[in-house]
C-alpha positions as CSV (number, residue, x, y, z in Angstrom):
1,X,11.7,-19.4,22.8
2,X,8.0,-18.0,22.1
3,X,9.5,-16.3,19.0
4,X,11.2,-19.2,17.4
5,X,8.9,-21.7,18.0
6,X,7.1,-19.0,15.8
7,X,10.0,-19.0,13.3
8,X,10.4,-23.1,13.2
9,X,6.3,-23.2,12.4
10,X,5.8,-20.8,10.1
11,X,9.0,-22.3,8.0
12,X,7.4,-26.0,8.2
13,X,3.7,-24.2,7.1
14,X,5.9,-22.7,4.1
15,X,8.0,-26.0,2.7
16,X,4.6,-28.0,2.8
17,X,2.6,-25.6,0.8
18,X,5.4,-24.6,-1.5
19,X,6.9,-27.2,-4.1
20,X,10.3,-24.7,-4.4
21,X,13.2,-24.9,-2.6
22,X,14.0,-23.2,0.3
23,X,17.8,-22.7,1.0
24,X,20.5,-21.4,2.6
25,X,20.2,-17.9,5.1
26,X,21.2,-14.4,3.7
27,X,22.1,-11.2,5.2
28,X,21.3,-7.5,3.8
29,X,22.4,-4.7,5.4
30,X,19.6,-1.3,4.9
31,X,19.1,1.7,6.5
32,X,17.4,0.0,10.3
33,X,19.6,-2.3,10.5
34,X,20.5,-6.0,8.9
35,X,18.2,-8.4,7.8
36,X,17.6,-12.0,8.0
37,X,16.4,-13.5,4.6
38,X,16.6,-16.9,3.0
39,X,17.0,-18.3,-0.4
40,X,14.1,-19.6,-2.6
41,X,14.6,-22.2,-5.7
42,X,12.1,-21.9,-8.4
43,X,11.8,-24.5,-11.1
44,X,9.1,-24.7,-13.8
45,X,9.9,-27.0,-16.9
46,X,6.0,-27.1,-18.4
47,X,5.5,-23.8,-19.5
48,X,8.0,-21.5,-18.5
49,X,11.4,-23.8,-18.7
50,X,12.8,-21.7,-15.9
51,X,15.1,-22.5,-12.8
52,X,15.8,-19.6,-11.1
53,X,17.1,-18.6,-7.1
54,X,15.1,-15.6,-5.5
55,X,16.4,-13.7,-2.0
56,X,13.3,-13.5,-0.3
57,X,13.0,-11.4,2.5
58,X,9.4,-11.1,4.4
59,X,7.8,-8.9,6.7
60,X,10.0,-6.3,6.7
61,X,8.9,-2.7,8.8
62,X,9.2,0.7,7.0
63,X,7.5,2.7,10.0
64,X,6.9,2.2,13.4
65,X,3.7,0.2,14.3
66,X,0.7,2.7,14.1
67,X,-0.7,2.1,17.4
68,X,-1.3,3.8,20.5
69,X,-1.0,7.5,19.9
70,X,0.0,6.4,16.0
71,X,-2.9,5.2,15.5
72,X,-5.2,8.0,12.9
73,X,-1.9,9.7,12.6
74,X,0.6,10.3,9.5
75,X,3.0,7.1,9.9
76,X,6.5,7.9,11.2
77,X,9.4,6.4,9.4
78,X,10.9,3.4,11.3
79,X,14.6,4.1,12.5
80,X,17.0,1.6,13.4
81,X,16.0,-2.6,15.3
82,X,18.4,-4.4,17.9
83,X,19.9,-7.1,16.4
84,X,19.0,-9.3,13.1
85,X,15.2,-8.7,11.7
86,X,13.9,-12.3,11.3
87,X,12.3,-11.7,7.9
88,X,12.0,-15.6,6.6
89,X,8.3,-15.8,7.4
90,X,5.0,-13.5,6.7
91,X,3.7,-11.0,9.3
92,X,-0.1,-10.5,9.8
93,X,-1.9,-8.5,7.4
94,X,-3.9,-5.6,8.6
95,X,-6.9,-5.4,10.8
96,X,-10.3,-5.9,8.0
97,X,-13.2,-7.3,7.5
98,X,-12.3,-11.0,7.7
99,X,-12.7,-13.5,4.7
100,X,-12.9,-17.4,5.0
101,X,-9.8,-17.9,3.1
102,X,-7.7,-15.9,5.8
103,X,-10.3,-17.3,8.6
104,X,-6.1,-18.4,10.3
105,X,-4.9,-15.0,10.1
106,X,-7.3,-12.7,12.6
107,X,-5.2,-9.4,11.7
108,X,-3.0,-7.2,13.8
109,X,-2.8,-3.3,13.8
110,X,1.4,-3.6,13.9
111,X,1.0,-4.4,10.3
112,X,2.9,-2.0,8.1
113,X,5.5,-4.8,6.6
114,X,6.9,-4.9,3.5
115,X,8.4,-8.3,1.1
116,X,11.2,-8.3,-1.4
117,X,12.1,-10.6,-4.0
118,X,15.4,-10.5,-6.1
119,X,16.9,-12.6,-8.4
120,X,19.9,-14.3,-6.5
121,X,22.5,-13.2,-9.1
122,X,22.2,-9.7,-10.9
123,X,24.1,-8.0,-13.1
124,X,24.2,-4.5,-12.1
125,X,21.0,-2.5,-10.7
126,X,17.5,-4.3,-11.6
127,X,14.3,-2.1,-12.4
128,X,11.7,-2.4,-9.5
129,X,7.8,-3.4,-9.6
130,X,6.0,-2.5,-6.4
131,X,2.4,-4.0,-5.5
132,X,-0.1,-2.6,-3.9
133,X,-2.8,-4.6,-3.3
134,X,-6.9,-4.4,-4.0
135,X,-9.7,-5.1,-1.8
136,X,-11.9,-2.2,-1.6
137,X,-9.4,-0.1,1.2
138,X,-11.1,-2.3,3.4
139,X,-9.4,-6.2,2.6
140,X,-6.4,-7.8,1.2
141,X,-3.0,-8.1,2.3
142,X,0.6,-7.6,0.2
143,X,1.3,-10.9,1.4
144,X,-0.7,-12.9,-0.1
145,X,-0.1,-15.8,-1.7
146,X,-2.3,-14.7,-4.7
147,X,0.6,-12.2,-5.4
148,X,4.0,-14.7,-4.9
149,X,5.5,-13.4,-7.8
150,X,8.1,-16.0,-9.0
151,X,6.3,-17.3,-11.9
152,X,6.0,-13.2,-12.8
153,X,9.7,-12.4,-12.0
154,X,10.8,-15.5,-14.6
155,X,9.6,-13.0,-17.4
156,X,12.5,-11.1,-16.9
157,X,14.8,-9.6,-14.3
158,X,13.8,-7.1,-12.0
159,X,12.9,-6.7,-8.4
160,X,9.5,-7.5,-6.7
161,X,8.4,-5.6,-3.5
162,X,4.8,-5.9,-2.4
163,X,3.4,-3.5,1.3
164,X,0.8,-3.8,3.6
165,X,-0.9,0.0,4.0
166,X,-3.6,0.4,6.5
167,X,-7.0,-0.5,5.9
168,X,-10.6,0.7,6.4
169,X,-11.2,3.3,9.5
170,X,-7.9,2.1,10.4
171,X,-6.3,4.0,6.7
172,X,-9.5,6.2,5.8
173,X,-10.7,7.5,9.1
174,X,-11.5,11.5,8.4
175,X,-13.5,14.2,10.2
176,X,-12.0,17.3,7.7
177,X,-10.1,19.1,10.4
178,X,-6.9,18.2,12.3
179,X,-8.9,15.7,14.8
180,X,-8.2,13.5,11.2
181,X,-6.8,14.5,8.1
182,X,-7.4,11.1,6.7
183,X,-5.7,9.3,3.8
184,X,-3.4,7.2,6.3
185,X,-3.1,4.2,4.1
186,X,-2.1,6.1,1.1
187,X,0.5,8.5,3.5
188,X,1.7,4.2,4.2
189,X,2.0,3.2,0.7
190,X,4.4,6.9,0.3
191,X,6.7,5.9,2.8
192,X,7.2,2.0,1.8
193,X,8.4,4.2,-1.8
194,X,10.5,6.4,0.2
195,X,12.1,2.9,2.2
196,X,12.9,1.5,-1.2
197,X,14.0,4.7,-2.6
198,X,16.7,4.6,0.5
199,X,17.0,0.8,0.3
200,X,16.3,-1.0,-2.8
201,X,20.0,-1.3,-4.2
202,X,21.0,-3.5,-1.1
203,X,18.8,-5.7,-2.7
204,X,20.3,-5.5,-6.1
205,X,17.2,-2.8,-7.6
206,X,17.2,1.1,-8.8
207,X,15.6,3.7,-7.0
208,X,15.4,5.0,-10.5
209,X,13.4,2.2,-12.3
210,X,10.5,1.5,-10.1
211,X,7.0,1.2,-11.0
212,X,4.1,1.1,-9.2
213,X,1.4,-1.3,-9.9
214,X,-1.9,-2.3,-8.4
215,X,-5.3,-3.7,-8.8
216,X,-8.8,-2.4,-8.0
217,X,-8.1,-0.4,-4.9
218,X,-4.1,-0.9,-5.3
219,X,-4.7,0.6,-8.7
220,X,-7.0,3.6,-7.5
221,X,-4.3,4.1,-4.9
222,X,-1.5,3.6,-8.0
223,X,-3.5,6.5,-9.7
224,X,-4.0,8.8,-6.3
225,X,0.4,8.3,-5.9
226,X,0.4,9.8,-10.1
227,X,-1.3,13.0,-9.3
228,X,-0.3,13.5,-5.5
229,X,2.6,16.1,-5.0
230,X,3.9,14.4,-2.1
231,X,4.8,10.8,-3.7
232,X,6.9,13.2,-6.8
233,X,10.3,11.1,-7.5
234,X,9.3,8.0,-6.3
235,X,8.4,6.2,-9.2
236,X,9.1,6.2,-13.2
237,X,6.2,4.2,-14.5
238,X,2.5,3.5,-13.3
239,X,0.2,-0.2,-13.9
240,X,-3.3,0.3,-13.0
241,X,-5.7,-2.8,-13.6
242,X,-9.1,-2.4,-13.1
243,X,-8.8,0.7,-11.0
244,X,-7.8,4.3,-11.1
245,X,-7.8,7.8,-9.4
246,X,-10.9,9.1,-11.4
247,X,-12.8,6.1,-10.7
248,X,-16.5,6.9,-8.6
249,X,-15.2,4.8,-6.0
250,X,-11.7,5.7,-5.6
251,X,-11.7,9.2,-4.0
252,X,-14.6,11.2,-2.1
253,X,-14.8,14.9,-2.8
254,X,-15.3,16.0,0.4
255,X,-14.9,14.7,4.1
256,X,-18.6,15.1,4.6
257,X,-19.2,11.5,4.4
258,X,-16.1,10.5,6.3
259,X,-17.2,12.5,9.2
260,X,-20.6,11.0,9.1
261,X,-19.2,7.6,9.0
262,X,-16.8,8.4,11.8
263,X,-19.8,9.8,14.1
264,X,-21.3,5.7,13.7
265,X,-18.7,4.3,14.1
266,X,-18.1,6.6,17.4
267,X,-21.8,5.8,18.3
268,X,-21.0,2.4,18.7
269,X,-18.4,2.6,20.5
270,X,-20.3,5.2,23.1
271,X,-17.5,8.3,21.8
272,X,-18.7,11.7,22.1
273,X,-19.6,12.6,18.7
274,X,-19.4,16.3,19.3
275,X,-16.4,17.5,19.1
276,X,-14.0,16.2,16.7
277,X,-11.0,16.0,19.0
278,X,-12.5,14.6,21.6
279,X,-14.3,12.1,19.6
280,X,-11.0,10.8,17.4
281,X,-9.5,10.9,21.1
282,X,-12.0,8.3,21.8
283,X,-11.7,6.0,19.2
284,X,-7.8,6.5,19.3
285,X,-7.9,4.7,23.0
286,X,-10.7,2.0,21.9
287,X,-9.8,-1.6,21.6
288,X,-8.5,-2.6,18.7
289,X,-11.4,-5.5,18.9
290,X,-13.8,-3.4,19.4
291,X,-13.1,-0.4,16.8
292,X,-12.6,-3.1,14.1
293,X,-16.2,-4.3,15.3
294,X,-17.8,-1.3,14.9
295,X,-16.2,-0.3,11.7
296,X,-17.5,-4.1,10.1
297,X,-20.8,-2.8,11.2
298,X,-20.6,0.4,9.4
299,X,-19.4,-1.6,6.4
300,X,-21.9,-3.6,6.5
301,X,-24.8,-1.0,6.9
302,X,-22.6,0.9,4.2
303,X,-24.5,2.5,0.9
304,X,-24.2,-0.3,-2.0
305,X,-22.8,1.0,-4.3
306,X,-20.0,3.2,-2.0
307,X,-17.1,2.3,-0.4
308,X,-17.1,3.0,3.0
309,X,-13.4,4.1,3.7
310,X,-11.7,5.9,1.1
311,X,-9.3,8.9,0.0
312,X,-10.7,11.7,0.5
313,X,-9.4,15.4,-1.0
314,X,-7.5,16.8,1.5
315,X,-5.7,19.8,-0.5
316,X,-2.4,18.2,0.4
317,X,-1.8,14.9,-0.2
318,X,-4.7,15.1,-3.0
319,X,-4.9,18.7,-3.8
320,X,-8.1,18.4,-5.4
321,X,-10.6,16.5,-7.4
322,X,-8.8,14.1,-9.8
323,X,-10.2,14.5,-13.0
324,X,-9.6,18.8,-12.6
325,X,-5.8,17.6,-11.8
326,X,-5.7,15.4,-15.0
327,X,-7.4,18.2,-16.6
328,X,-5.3,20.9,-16.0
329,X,-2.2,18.2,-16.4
330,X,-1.3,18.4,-12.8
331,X,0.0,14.8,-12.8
332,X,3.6,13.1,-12.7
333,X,4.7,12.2,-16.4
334,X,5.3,8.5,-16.3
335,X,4.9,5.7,-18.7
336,X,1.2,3.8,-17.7
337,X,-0.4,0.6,-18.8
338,X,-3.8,0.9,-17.9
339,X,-7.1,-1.1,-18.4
340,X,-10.0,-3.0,-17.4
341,X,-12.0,-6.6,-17.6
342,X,-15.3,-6.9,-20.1
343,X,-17.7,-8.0,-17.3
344,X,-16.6,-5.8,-14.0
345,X,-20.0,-5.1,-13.4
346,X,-20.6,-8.7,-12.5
347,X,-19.1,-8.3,-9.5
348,X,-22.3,-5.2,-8.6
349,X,-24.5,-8.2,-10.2
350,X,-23.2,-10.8,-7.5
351,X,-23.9,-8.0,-4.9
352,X,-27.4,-7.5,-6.0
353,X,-27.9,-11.2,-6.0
354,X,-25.8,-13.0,-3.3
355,X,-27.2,-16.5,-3.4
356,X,-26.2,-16.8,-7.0
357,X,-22.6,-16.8,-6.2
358,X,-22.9,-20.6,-6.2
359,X,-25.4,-21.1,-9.1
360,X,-24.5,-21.9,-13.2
361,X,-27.7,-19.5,-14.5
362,X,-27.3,-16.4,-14.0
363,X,-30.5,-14.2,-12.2
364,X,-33.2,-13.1,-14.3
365,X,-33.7,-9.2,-14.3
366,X,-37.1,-7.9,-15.6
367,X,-37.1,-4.1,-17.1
368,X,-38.7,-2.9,-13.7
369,X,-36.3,-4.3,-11.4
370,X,-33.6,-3.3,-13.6
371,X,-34.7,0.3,-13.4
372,X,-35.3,-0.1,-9.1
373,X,-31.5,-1.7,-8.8
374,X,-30.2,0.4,-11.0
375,X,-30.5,3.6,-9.1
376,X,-29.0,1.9,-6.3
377,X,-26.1,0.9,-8.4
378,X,-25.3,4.2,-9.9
379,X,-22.6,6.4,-9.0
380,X,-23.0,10.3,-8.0
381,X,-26.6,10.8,-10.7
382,X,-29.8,10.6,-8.5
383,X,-31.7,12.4,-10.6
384,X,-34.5,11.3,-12.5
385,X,-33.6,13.1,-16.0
386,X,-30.3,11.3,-15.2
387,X,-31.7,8.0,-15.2
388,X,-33.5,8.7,-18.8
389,X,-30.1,9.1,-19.8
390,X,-28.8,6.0,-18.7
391,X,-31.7,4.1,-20.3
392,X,-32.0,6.2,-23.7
393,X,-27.7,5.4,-24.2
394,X,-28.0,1.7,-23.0
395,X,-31.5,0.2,-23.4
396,X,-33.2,-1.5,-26.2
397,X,-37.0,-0.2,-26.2
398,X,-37.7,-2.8,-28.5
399,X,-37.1,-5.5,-26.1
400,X,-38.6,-4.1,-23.0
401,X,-42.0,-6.1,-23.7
402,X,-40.8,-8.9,-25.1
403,X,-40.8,-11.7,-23.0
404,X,-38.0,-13.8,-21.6
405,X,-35.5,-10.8,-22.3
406,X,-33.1,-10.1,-18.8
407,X,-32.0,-6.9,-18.7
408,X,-29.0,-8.0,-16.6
409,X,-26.4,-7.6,-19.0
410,X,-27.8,-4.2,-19.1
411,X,-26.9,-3.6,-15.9
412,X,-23.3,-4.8,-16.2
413,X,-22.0,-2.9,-18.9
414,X,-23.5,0.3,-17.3
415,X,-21.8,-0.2,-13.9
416,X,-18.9,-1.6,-15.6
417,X,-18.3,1.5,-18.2
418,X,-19.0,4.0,-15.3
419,X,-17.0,2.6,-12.7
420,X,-14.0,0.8,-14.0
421,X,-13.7,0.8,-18.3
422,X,-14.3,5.1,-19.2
423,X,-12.1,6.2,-16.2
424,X,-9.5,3.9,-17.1
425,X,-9.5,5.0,-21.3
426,X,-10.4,9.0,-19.2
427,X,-6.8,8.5,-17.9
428,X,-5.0,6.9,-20.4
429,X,-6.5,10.2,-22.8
430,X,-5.0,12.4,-20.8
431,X,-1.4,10.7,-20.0
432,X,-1.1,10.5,-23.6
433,X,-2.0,14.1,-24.6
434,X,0.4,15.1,-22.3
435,X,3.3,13.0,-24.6
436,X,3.4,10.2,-22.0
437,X,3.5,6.4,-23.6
438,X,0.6,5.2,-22.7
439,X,-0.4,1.4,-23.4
440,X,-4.4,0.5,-22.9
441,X,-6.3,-3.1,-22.4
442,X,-9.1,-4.9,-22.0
443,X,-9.1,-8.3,-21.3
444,X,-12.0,-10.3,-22.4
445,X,-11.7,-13.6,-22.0
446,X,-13.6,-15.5,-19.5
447,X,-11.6,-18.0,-17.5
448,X,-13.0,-21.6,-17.2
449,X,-11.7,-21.0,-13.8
450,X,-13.5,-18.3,-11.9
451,X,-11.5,-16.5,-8.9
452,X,-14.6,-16.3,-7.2
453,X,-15.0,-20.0,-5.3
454,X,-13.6,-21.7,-8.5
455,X,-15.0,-24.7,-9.9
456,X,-18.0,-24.1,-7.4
457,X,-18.4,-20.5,-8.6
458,X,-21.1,-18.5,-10.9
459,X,-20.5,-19.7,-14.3
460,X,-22.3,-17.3,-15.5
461,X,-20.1,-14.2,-14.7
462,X,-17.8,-13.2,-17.7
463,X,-14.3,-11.3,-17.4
464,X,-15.6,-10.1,-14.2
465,X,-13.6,-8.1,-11.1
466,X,-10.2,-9.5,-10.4
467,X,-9.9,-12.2,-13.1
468,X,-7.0,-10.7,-14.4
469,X,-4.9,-11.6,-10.9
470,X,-4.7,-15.1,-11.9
471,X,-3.3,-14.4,-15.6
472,X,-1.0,-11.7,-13.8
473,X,0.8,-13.8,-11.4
474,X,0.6,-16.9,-13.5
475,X,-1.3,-18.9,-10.7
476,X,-1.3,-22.4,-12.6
477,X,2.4,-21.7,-12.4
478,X,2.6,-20.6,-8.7
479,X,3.2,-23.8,-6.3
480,X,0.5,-22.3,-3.6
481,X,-2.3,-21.4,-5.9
482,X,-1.6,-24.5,-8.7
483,X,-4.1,-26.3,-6.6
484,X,-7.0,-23.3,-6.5
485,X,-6.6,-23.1,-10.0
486,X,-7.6,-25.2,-13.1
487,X,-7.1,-23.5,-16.5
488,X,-7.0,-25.2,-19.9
489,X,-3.4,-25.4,-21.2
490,X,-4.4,-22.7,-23.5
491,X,-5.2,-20.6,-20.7
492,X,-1.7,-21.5,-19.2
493,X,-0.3,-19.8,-22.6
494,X,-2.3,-17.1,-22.2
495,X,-1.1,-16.4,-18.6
496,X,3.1,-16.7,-20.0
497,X,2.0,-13.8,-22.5
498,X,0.5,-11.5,-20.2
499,X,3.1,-12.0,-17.8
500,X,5.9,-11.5,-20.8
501,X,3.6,-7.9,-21.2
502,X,3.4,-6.9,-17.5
503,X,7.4,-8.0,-16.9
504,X,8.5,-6.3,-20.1
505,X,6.9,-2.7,-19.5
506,X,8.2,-2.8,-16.0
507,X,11.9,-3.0,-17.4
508,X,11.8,-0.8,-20.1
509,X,8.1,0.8,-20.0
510,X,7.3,-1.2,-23.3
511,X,5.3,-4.6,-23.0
512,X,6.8,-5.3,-26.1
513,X,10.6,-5.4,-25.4
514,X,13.0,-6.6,-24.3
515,X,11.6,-10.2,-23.9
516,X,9.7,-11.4,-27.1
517,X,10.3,-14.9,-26.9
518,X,7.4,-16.6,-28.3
519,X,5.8,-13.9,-29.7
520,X,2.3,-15.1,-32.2
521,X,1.1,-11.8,-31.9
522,X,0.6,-8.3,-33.4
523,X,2.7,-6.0,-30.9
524,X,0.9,-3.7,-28.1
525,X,0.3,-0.2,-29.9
526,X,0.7,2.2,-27.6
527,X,-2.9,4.6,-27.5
528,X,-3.4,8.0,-28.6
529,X,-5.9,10.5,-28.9
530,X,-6.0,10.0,-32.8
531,X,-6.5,6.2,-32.9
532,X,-6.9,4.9,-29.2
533,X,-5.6,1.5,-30.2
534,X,-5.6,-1.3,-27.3
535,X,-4.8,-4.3,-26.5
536,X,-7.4,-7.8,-25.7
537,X,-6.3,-10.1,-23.1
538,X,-7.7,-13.0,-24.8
539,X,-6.2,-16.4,-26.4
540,X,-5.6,-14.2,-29.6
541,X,-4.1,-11.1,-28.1
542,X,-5.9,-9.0,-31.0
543,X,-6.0,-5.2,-31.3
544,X,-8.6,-2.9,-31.1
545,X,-9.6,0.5,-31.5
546,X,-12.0,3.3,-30.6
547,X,-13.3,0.9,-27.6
548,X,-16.5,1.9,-26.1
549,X,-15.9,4.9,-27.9
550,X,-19.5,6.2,-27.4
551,X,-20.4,4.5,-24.4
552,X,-17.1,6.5,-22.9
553,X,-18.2,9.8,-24.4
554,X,-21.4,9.8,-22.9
555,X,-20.0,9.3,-19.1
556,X,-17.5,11.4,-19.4
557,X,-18.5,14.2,-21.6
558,X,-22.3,14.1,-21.7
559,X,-23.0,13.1,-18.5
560,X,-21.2,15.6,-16.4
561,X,-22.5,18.3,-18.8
562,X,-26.2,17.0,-18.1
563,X,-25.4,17.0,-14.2
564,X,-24.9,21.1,-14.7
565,X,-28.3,20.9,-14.7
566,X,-29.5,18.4,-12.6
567,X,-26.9,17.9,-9.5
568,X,-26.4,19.7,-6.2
569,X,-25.9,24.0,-6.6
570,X,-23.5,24.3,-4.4
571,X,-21.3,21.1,-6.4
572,X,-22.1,22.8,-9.8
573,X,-21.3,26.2,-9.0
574,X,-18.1,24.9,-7.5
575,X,-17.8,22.7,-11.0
576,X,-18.3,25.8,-13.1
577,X,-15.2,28.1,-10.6
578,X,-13.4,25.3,-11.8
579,X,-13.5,25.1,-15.0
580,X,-13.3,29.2,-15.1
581,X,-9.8,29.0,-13.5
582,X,-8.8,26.7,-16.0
583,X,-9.8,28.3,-18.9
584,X,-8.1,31.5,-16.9
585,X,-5.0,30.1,-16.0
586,X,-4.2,27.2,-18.6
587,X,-6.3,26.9,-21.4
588,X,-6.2,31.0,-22.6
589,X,-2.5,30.9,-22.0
590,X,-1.9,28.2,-24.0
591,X,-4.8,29.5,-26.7
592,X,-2.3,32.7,-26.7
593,X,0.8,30.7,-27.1
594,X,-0.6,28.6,-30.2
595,X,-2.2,32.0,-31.6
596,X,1.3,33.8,-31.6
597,X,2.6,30.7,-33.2
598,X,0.0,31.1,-35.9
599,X,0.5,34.9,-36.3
600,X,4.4,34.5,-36.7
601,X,3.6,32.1,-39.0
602,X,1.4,34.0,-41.7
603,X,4.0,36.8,-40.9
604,X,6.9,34.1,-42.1
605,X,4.6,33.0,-45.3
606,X,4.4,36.8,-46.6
607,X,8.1,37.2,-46.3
């Protein structure tokens, strides 16, 4: 009775916020048994001129719950349920830091659920996108109504599936030995691709067409899955928005920070911190209450600029750093879109000044706090030479004694070129030189609309972190969010077009075809190393080229040279083995190769 009193007030919560349809019951049979879905009637006349009918089936589990003794372990695929699966209403996201806007869902460890949308009526077997939500490791859920994907899936046919992967100490807990190997969240998001490898055509999709998409963290996580050796066959083409796996926040080197992290969060919890074993042992058997306590506390006490829980290199499920694996071409080749938001650095700006989250004039930043903040700010470079660096590429001496002059947006174009834009073009240079087609963006318009509290946000942020989620999923569109947002009409338009882009590359790897209705605009070149053309997300849709050309060079060629000099021994001895093996085993080789060809060829020439 407890459990359909559940049902019958979860499926009232869903016809009052939605404006769709809801209609009649449907039955899939997959690999754990049947499921119960339902059907969902979409109709949008303004913009779109759409009606469509979606199976919807939420909440569905790919592994068994990871608690108990499955708790810090590898998850373990889920076998077969008694009965029907009741999947006509959202589960609970994972245990995280809580937000006000999910103050009504508290979190439950039994949270590894995944959610499909397909178009009612298909015509043979439909390409699949699969997103994995952002939110620092640490937040977010796949369930969220910021990602209902029906405006998105009127773009064109193909199959939605968004997961839940564990989160924080919960996904990321690592000591660097077998107590915990770490990486559990990402280990999650491989076997929700391995269900929908097994089970996607019951629902009308192709094992063979799916691509992986994310955003921030769901896009570093979209880049870890492109290099790891253990997610090989599982996808065909990668989307990574503001994110990637050679990002300074995505991945940590080593476990030496997990461990250290671990030990607080052990501390708290009065675990004895001296022996791995005993110590995971401890925190394995904790409350759930209380180790998600103790982790918020370590969060909170967290360095500023670091994410707390994260991938970490583990030699197995990420063999080793991620720019030596792009480097030496160790990577799946798949299709990518891949780009980033003008302002992402605002988001560090907000960080460094809280109360201005609610205010329409952006903080003023005086040359001496600037250089203060900014080694706060700054990824992996602590040294002082390092910081003369930063300042001679970015800052205008001229200015630093003039009055009135903030050196604010100074700040946010270095964090977000470090952090977010020069990985992202870093990863879309070497996808491409390895003959992948490789399309590149930047959006830079800034929303009248802010995600960021909305109307009652900082209007003085830009394109900053996460913008792009409301053009992705068409929120003016989406009966749930309509309300949250308030875009211009032009906006609207500009939302159809991205979406037309994003649905397009995910059937055919091309944001150009096969949809083109409506068109105004020059068509997405894809980038290369010769002319690393892009598109802007903007009203206009332009091209570019060569963007932050030297701004990228100089963090990801100059700096890293510089840091030979000036970072740890130990990290730049282990830099320079690395770079030895690859000349060893994949740059002479191929120097040979090429010189041969050359040889035979003046050979050829005097015949």
């Amino acid at each position: 009775m407890e459990t359909m009193m559940r049902v019958v007030k979860a499926c009232i919560y869903f016809s009052i916020l939605f404006t769709v349809t809801l209609g009649q019951d449907i039955f899939v049979d997959v690999s754990q048994g049947t499921l119960l879905g339902t059907t969902v009637h979409y109709k949008e006349n303004h913009y779109l001129n759409v009606d469509k009918t979606f199976h919807v089936f939420y909440g569905i589990p790919f592994v068994l719950p990871p608690i108990g003794n499955r708790r810090f372990n590898k998850p373990v695929p889920m076998e077969r349920w008694e009965g029907i699966w009741n999947a006509t209403y959202r589960r609970s996201r994972c245990l995280q830091l809580r937000s006000i806007s999910d103050a009504d869902d508290k979190g439950d460890e039994d949270c590894l659920h995944l959610n499909v949308f397909a178009p009612a009526q298909t015509t043979g077997q439909l390409p699949v996108m699969v997103w994995i939500h952002g939110g620092g490791y640490f937040g977010g859920q796949g369930g969220s109504a910021f990602y209902l994907p029906y405006p998105l899936m009127s773009m064109g046919e193909f199959v939605f599936v968004s997961i839940n992967y564990r989160l924080g100490i919960y996904g990321f807990l690592t000591t660097g030995d077998e107590a915990s190997v770490g990486n559990y969240g990402i280990y999650d998001q491989i076997e929700a691709l391995k269900w929908i490898q097994t089970n996607i055509a019951a629902f009308g999709g192709n094992p063979d067409e799916v691509t992986i998409a994310g955003e921030s963290a769901g896009a570093g996580s979209a880049g870890i899955l492109g290099i790891s050796p253990l997610a090989t066959g599982l996808f065909k083409r990668l989307i990574m928005q503001s994110g990637s796996s050679v990002a300074p926040w995505a991945v940590d080197f080593t476990s030496q920070r997990g461990l250290m992290l671990a030990r607080q969060a052990a501390g708290m919890l009065n675990c004895d911190e001296s022996d791995t074993f005993r110590m995971v042992t401890c925190l394995r058997e904790a409350p759930a209450e209380e180790l998600t306590s103790a982790q918020n506390a370590v969060l909170i006490d967290s360095v500023i600029n670091q994410l707390p829980y994260v991938p970490v290199v583990d030699g197995v499920l990420i063999p080793d750093k991620p720019l030596y694996l792009l480097k030496s071409r160790q990577f799946k080749n798949v299709d990518i879109l891949i780009g980033s938001n003008k302002d992402e650095g605002d988001l560090l700006a907000l960080r460094a000044y809280p109360t201005y989250i609610i205010r329409d004039r952006p903080p003023f930043m005086s040359y001496d706090e600037f250089r203060t903040r900014l080694r706060d700010y700054v990824y992996f470079y602590n040294h002082n030479l390092d910081f003369d660096a930063i300042e001679q590429q970015y800052v205008d001496h001229a200015s630093i004694d003039t009055p009135g002059v903030s050196f604010l947006p100074t700040f946010s174009n270095i964090i977000t070129d470090q952090a977010f834009a020069c990985p992202a073009l870093s990863t879309a240079l070497f996808y491409s030189l390895a003959g992948n087609n490789v399309y590149s963006y930047q959006m830079t318009h800034e929303p009248s609309w802010t995600i960021f509290l909305g109307d009652n946000g900082p209007a003085w942020v830009g394109a900053i972190h996460g913008e792009d989620i409301q053009f992705v999923f068409g929120w003016e569109m989406n009966p749930v969010m309509k309300d949250r947002a308030n875009l211009t009409e032009e906006e609207v338009y500009m939302s159809v077009q991205v979406m037309r882009y994003w649905a397009n590359f995910v059937i055919s790897g091309n944001p150009n075809t096969p949809n083109q209705d409506g068109y105004q605009y020059e068509r997405w070149p894809s980038y290369s190393e010769s002319t690393k053309l892009y598109k802007t997300l903007s009203l206009n849709f332009d091209n570019g080229e060569f963007l932050k050309e030297n701004d990228c060079h100089f963090w990801n060629y100059q700096m890293p040279r510089q840091y030979m000099f000036t970072g740890k021994v130990d990290e730049v001895w282990d830099e320079w083995r690395r770079e030895t093996v690859r000349w060893k085993e994949s740059d002479f080789e191929t120097w040979k190769t090429e010189n041969e060809i050359y040889e035979q060829s003046k050979s050829n020439c005097k015949q």
